[in-house]
Backbone as CSV, one residue per row, in Angstrom:
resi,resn,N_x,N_y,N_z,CA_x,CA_y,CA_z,C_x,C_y,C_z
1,UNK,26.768,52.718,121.427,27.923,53.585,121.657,28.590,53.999,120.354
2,UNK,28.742,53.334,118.852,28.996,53.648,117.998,28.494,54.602,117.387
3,UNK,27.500,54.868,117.576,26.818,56.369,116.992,27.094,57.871,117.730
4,UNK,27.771,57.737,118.780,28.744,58.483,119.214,29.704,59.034,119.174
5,UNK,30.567,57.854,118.074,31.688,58.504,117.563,31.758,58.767,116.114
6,UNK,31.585,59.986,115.859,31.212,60.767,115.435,31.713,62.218,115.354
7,UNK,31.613,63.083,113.997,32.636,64.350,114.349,31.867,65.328,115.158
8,UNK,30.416,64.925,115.331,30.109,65.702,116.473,30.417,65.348,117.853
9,UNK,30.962,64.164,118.653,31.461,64.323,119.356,33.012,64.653,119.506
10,UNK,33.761,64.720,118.300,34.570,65.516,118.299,34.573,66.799,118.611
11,UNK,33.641,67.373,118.478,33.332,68.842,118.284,33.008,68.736,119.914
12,UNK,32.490,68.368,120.259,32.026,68.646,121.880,32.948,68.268,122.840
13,UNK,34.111,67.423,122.222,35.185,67.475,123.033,36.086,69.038,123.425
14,UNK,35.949,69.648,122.227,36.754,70.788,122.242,35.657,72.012,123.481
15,UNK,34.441,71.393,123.122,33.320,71.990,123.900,33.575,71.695,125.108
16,UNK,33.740,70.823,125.633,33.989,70.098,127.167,35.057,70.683,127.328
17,UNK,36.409,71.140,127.020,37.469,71.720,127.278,36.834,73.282,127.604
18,UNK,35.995,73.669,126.639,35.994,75.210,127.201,35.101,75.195,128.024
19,UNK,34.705,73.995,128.330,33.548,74.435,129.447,34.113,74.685,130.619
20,UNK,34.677,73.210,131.173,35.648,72.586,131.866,36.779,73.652,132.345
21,UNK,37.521,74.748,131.622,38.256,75.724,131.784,37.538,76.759,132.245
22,UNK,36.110,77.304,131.385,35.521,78.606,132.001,34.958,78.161,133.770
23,UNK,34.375,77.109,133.425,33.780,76.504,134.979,34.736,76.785,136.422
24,UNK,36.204,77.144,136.064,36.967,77.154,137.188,37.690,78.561,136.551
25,UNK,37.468,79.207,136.263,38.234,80.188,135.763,37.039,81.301,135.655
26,UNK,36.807,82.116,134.180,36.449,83.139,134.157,34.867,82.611,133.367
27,UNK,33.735,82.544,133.746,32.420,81.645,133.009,31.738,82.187,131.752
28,UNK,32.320,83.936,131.442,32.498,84.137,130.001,32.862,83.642,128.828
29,UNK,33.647,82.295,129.354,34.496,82.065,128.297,33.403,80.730,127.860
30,UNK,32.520,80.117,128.258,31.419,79.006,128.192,30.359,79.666,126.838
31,UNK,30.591,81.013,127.255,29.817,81.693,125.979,30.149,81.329,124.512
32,UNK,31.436,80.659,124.521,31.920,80.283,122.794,31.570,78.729,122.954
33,UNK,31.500,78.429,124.160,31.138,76.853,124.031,29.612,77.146,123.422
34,UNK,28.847,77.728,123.756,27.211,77.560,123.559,27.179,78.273,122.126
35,UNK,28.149,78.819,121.439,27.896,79.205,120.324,28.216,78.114,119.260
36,UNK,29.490,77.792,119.558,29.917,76.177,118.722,28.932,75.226,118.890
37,UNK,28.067,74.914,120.221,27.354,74.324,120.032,25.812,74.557,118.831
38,UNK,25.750,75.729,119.399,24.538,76.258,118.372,24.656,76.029,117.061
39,UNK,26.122,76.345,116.607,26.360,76.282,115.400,26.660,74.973,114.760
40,UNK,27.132,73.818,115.500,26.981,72.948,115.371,25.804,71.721,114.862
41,UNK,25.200,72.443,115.504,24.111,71.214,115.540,22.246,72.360,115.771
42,UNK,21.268,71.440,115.248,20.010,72.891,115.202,19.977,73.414,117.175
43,UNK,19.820,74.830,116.845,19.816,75.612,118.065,18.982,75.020,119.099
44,UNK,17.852,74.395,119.294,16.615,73.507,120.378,17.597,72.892,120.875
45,UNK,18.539,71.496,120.077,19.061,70.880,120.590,20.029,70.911,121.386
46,UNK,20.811,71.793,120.630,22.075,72.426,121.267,21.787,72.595,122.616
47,UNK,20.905,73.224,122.927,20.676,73.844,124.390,20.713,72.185,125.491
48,UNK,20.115,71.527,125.127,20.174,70.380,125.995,21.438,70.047,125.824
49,UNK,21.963,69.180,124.479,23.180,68.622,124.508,24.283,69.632,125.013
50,UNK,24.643,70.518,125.140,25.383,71.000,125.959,25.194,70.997,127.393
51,UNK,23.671,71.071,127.631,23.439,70.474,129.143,24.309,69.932,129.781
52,UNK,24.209,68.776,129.488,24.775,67.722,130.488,26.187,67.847,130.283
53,UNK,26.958,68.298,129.355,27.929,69.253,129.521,28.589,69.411,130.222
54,UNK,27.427,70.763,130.556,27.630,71.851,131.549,27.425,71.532,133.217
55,UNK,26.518,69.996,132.922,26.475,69.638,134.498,27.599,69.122,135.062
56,UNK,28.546,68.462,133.902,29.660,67.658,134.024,30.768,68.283,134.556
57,UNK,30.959,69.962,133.529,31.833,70.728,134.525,31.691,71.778,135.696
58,UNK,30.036,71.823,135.886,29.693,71.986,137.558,30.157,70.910,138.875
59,UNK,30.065,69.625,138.154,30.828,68.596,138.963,32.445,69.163,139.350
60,UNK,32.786,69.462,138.194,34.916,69.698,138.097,34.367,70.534,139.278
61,UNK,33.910,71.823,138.928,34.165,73.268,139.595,33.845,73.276,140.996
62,UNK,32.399,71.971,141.747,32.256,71.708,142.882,33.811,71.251,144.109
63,UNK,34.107,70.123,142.864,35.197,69.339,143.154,36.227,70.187,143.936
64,UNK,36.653,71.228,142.947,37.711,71.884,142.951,37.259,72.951,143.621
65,UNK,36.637,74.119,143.776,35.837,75.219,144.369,35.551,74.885,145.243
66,UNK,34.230,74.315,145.103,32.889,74.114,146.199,33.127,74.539,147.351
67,UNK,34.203,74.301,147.969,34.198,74.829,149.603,34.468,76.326,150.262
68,UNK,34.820,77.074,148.844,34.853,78.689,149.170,33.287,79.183,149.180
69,UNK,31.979,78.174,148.886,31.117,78.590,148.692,30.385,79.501,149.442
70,UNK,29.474,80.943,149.383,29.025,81.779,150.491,27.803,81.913,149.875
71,UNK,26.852,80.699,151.414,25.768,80.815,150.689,24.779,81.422,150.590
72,UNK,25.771,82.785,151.423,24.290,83.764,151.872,24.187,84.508,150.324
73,UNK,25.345,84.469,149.691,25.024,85.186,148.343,23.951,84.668,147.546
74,UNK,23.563,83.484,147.154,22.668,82.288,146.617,21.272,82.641,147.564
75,UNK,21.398,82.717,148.619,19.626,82.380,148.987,18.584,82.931,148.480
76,UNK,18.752,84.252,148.300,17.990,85.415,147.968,17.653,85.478,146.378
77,UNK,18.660,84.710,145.528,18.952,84.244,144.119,18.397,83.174,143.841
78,UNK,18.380,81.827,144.461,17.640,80.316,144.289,15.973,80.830,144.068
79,UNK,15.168,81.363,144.909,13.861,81.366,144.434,13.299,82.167,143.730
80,UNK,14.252,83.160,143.078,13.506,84.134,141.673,13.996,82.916,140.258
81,UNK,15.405,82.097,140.158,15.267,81.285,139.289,14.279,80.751,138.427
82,UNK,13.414,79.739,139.470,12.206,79.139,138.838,11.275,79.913,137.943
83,UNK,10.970,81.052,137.896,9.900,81.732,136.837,10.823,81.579,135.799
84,UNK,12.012,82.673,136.008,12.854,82.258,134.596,12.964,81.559,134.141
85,UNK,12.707,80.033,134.657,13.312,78.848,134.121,11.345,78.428,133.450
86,UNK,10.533,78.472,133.962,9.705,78.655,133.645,8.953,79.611,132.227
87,UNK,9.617,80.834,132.146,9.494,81.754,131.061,10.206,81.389,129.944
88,UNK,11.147,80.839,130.863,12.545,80.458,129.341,12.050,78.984,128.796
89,UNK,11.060,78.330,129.428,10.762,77.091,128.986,9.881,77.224,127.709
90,UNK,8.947,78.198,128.206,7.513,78.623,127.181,8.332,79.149,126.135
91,UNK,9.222,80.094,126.064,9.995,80.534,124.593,10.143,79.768,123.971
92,UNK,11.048,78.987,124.053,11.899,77.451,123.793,10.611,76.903,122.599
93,UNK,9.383,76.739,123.573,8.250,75.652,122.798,7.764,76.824,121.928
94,UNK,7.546,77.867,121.912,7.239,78.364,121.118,7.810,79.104,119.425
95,UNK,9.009,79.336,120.012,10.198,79.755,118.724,10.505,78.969,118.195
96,UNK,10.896,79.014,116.352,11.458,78.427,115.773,12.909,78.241,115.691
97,UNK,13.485,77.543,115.530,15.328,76.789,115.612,15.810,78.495,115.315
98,UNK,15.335,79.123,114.037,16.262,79.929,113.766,16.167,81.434,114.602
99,UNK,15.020,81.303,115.371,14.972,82.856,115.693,15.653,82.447,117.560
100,UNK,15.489,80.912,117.912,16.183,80.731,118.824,17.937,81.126,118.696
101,UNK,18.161,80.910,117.709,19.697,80.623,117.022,20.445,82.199,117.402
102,UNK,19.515,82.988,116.768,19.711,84.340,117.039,19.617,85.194,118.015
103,UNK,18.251,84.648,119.021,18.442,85.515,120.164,19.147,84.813,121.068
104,UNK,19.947,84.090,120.820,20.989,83.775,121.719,22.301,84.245,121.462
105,UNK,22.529,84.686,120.164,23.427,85.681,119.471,23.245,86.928,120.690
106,UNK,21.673,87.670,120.104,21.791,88.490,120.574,22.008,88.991,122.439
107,UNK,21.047,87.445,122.984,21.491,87.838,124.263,23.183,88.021,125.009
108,UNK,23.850,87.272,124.166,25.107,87.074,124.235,26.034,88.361,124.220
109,UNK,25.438,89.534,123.030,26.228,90.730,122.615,25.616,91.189,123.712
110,UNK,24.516,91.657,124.119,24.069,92.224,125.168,24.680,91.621,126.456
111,UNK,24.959,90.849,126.705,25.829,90.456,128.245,27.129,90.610,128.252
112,UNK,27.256,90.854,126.869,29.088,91.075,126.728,29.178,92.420,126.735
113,UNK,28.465,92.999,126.077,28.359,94.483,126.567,28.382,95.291,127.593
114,UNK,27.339,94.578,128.200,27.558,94.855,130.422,28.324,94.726,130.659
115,UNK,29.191,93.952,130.508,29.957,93.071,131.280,31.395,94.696,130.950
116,UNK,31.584,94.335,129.707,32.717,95.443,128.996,32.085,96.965,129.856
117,UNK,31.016,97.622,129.541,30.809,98.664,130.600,30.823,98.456,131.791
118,UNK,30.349,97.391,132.609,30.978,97.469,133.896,32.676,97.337,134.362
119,UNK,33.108,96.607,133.434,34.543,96.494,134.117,35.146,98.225,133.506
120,UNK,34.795,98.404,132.533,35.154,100.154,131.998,34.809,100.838,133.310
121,UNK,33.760,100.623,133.870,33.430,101.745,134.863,34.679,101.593,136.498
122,UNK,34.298,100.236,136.889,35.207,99.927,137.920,36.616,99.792,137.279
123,UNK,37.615,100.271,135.911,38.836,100.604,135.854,38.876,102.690,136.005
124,UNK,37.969,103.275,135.739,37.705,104.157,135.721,37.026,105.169,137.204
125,UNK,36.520,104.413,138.274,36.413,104.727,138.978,37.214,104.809,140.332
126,UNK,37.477,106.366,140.592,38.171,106.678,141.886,38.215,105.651,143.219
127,UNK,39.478,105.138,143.660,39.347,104.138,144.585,38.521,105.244,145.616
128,UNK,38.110,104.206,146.749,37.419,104.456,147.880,38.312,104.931,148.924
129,UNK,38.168,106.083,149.541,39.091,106.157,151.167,38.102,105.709,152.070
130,UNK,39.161,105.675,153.138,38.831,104.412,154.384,37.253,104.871,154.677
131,UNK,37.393,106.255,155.196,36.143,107.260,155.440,34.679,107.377,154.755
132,UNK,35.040,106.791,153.377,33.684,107.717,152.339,33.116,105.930,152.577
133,UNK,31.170,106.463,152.451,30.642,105.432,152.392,30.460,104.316,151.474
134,UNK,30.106,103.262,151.427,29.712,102.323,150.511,28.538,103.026,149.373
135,UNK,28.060,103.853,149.877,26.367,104.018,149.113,26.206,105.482,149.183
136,UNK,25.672,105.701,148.341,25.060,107.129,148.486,24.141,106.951,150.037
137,UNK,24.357,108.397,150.914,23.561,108.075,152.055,24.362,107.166,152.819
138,UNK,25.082,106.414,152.795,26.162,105.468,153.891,25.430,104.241,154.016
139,UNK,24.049,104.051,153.212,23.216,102.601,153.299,24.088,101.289,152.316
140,UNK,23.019,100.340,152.187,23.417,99.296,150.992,23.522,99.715,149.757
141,UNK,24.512,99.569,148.928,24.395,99.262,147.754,23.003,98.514,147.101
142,UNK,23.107,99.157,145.854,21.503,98.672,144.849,22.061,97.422,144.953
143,UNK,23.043,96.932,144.685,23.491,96.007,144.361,23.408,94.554,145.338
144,UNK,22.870,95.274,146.505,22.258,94.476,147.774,21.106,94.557,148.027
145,UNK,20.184,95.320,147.291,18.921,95.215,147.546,18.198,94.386,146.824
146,UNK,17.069,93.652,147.607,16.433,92.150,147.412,15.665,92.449,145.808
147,UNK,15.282,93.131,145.290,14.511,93.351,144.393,16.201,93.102,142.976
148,UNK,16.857,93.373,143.028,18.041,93.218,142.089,18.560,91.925,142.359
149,UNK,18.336,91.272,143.084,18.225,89.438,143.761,17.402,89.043,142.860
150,UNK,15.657,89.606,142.473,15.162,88.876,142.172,15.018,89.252,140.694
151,UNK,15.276,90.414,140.232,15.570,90.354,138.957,16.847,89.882,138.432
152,UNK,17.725,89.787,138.821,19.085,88.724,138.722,18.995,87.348,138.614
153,UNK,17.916,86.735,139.282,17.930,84.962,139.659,16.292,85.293,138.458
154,UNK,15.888,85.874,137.981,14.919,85.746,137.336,15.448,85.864,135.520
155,UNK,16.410,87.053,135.386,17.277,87.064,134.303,18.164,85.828,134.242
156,UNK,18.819,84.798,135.364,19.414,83.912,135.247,18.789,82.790,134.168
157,UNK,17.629,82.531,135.280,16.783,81.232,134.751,16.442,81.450,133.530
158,UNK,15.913,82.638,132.906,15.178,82.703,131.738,16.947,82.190,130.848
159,UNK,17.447,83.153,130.925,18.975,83.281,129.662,19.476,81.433,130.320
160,UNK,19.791,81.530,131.066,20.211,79.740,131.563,19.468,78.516,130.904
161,UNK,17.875,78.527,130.732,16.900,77.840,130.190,16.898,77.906,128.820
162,UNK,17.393,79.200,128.026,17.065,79.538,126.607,18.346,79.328,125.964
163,UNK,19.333,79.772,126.435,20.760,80.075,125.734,22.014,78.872,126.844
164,UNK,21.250,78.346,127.704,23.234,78.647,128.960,23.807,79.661,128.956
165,UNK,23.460,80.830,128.961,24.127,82.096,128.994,23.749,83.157,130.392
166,UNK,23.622,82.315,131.319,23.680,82.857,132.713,24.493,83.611,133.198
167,UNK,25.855,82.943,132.725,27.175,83.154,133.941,26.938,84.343,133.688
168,UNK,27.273,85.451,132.605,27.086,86.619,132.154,26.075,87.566,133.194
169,UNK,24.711,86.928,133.764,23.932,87.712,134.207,24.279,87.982,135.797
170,UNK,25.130,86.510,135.794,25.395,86.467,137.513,26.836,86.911,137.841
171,UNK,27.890,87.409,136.737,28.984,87.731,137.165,28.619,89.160,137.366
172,UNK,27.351,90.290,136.524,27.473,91.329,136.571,26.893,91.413,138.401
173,UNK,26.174,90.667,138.907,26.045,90.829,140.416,27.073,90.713,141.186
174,UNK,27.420,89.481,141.048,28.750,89.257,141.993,29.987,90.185,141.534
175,UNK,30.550,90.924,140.596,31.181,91.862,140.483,31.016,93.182,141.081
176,UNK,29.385,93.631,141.019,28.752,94.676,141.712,28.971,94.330,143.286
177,UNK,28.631,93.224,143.748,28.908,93.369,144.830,30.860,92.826,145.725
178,UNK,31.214,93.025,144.642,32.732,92.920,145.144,33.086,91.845,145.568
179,UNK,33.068,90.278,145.038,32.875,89.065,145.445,34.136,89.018,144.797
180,UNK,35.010,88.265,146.292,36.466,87.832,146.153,36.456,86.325,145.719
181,UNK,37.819,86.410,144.682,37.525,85.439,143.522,37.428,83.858,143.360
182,UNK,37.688,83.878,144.655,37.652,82.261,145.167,36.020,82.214,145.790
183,UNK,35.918,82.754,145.975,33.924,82.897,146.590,33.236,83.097,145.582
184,UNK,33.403,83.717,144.096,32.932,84.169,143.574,32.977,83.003,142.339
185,UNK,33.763,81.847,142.104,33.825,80.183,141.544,33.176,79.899,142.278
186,UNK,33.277,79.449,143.300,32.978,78.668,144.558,31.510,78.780,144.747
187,UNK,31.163,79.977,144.404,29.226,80.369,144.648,28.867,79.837,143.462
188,UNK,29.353,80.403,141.833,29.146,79.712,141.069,29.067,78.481,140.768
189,UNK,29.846,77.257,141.311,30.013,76.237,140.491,28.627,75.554,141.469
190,UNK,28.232,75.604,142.531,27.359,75.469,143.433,25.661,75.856,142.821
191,UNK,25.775,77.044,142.439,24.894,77.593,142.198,24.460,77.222,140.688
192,UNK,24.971,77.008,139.595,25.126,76.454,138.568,25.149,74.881,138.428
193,UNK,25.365,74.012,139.428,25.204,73.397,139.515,23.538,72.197,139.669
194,UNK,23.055,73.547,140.692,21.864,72.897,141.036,21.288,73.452,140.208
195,UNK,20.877,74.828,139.616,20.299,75.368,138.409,20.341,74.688,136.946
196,UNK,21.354,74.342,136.818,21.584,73.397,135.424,20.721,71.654,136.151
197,UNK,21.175,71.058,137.201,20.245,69.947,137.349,18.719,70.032,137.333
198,UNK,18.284,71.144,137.295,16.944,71.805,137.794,16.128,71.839,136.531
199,UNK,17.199,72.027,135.635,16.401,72.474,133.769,16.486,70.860,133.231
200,UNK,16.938,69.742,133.971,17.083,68.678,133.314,15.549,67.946,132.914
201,UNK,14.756,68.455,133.735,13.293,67.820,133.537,12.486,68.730,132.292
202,UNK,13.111,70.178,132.423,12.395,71.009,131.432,12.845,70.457,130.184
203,UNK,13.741,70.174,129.797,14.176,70.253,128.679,14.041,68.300,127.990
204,UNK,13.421,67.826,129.058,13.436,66.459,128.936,11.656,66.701,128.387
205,UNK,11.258,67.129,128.995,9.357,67.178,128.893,9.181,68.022,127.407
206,UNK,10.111,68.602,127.051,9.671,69.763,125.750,10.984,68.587,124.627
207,UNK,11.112,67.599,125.274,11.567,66.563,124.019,13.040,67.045,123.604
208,UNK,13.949,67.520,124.071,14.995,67.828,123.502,16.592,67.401,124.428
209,UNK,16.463,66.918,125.228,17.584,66.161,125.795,17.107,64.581,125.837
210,UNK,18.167,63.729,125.127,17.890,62.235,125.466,18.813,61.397,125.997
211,UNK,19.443,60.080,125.833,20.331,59.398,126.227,21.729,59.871,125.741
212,UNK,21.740,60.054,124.789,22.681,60.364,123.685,23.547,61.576,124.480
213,UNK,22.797,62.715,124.643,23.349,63.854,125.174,24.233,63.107,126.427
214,UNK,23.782,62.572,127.315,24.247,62.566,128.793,25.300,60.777,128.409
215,UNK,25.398,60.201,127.304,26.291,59.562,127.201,27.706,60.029,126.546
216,UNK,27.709,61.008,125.460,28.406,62.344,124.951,28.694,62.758,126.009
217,UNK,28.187,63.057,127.296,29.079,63.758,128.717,29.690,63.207,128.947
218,UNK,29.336,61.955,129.608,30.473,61.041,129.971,31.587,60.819,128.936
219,UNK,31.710,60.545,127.509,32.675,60.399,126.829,33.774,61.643,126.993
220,UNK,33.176,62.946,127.141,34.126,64.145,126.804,34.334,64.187,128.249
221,UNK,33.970,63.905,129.484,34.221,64.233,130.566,35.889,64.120,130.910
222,UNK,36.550,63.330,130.469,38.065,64.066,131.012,38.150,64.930,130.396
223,UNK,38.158,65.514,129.283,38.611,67.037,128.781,37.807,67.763,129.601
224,UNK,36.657,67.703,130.271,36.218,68.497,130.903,37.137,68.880,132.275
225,UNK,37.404,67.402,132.826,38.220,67.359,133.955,39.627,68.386,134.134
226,UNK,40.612,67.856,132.666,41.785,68.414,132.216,41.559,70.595,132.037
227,UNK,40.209,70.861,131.532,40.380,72.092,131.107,39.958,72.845,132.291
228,UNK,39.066,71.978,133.702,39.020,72.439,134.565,39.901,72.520,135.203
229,UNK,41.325,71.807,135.363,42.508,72.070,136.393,43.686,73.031,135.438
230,UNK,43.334,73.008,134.031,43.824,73.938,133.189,43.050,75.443,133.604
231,UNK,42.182,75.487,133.826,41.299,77.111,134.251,41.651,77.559,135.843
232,UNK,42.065,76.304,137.306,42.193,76.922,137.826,43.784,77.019,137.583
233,UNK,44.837,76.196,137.169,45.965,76.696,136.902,46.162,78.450,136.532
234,UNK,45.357,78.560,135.184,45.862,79.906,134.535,45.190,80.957,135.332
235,UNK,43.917,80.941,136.214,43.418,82.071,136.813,44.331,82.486,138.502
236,UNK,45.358,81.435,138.667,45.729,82.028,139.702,46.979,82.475,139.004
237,UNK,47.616,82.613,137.787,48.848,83.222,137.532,48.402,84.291,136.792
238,UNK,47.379,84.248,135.996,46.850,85.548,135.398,46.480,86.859,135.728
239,UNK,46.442,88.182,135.409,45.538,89.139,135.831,44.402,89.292,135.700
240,UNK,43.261,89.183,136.394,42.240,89.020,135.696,41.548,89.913,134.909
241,UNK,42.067,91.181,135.184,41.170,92.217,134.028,41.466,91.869,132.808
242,UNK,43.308,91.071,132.164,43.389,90.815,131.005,42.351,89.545,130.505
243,UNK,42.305,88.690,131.633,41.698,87.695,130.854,40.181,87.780,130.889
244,UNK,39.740,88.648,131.687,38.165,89.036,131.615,37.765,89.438,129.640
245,UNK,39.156,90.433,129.723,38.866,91.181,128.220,38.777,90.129,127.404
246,UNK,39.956,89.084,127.635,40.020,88.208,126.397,38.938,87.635,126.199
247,UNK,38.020,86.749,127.239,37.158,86.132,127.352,35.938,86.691,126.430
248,UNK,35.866,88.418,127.202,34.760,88.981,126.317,34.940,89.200,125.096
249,UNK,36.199,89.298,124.547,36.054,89.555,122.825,35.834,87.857,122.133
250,UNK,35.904,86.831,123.041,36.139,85.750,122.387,34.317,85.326,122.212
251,UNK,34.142,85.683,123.374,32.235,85.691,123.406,31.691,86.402,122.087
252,UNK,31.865,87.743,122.461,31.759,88.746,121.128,31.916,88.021,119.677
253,UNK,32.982,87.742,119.274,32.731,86.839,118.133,32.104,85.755,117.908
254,UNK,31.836,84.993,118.989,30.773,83.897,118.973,29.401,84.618,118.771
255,UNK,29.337,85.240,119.499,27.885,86.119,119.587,27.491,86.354,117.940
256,UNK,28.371,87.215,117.264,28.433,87.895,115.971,27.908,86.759,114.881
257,UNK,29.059,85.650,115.203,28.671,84.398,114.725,27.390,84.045,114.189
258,UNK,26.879,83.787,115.615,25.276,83.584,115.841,24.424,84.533,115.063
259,UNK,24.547,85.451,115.170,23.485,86.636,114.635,23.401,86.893,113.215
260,UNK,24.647,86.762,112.575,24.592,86.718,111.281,25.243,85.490,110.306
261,UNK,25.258,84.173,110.762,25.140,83.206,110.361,23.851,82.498,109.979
């Protein structure tokens, strides 16, 4: 246990706080956790040791969430995962620390980017009257069709397996499809939950999560606890378009971080 304390578990305390907060709040904001981590410590590792982490504040967010969960949103999403998690495994063994380091930079600017054009578009777009349809034609939204399920739960696993930089791929769905904000934690912390337990064998077989990591959870786990009842505190007094923005410029500089560090 003495080799634990340590200023890197200092550092992952502050990590467990932002996890712990984005996990019940807005999951953009986990994006500066995975960059501190990166930067912290070589990029391979990072990805595990933040793992268990991240499983720690899927626990908070179950705790606290879990029961708004709708799991018809998830079904159609759970079995495109596995390739990603699969694709994102083979990268991993194949890239070196530093070009990992970076395309997690870069996947990062690229999800923060979506994310900033989609909410630009839905502040910019004409509300709906009672009358006009959902869809061009009065059908489903793209945004409901099974093929954007499976490139969604397939973009998850890969960015989830390589970076932890999921939430990003799965808020641009659940935003598209208009997921009210207690369903829209509630699916997450569920769904993230079993997805992050799921990579625990990948990342155990390619040698890069050990004891150490998942004893570091348990140590930071009340800050995880504390920043999770701190995230749902501030998201029910907040607006969320302000704190969406904040979140994304705070990613954005992590991202930047990454890429040219």
């Amino acid at each position: 246990m003495a080799e634990l304390m340590t200023p890197l578990t200092a550092v992952f305390a502050v990590i467990g706080l932002i996890i712990g907060f984005s996990k019940t709040s807005v999951g953009g904001l986990a994006a500066i956790a995975v960059a501190i981590a990166a930067l912290a410590m070589p990029a391979k590792e990072s990805t595990a040791a933040i793992l268990a982490v991240l499983i720690a504040g899927d626990l908070v967010a179950v705790r606290l969430f879990g029961r708004h969960v709708d799991w018809s949103l998830l079904r159609s999403l759970i079995p495109a995962v596995v390739p990603g998690l699969v694709l994102g495994t083979l990268f991993l063994a194949v890239v070196s620390d530093e070009v990992l380091r970076r395309s997690i930079g870069v996947m990062l600017l690229v999800l923060v980017g979506l994310q900033l054009w989609l909410g630009r578009r839905r502040r910019t777009r004409p509300p709906r009257t009672g009358s006009e349809p959902e869809a061009e034609g009065g059908g489903p939204s793209r945004a409901d069709h099974p093929l954007t399920s499976w490139i969604t739960g397939t973009a998850a696993g890969f960015t989830t397996m390589t970076a932890n930089a999921a939430g990003a791929v799965m808020t641009l769905l659940f935003v598209a499809k208009g997921v009210e904000k207690a369903r829209f934690i509630g699916s997450f912390a569920w769904f993230f939950l079993g997805v992050n337990l799921a990579k625990v064998p990948f990342s155990v077989g390619l040698g890069l999560m050990s004891w150490i990591d998942v004893w570091r959870a348990v140590l930071v786990f009340p800050v995880v606890v504390l920043g999770g009842f701190a995230g749902r505190a501030l998201v029910r007094r907040m607006a969320q378009h302000q704190f969406e923005i904040a979140v994304l410029l705070g990613s954005a500089v992590a991202a930047v971080a990454l890429v040219v560090g």
